[in-house]
N, C-alpha and C positions, 0 to 999 in steps of 0.2 A: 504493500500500500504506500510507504514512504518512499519508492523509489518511483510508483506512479506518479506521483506528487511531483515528484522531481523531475521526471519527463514531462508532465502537465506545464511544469511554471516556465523550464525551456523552453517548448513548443510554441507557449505564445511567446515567449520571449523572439525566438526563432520568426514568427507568425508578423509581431509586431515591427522588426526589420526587414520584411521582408514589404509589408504594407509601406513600411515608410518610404524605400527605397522607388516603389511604384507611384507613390504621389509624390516624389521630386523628379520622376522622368515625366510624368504627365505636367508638372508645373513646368518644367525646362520648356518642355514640348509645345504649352499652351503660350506660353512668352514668347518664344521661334516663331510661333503662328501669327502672334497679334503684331510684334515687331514687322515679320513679313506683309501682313497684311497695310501695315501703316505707310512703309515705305514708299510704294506708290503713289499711295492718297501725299502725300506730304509732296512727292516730287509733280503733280497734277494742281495741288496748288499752288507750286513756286511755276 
């Protein structure tokens, strides 16, 4: 039981870096996009 435990608090542990990792490539990704998307607009208005 106490080594389930220990596998359990790992797992999220494991769980929760691996989450995190996936929402700083999706914020990377979402910044690359609106960056990209701006650029134009910006060079349309000069």
């Amino acid at each position: 039981y106490v080594v389930y435990c220990k596998d359990c608090n790992l797992h999220k542990k494991l769980l929760n870096v691996k989450i995190m990792e996936l929402v700083h490539v999706l914020q990377c990704f979402i910044v690359s996009t609106v960056n990209a998307l701006q650029t134009p607009m910006i060079n349309a208005s000069m």
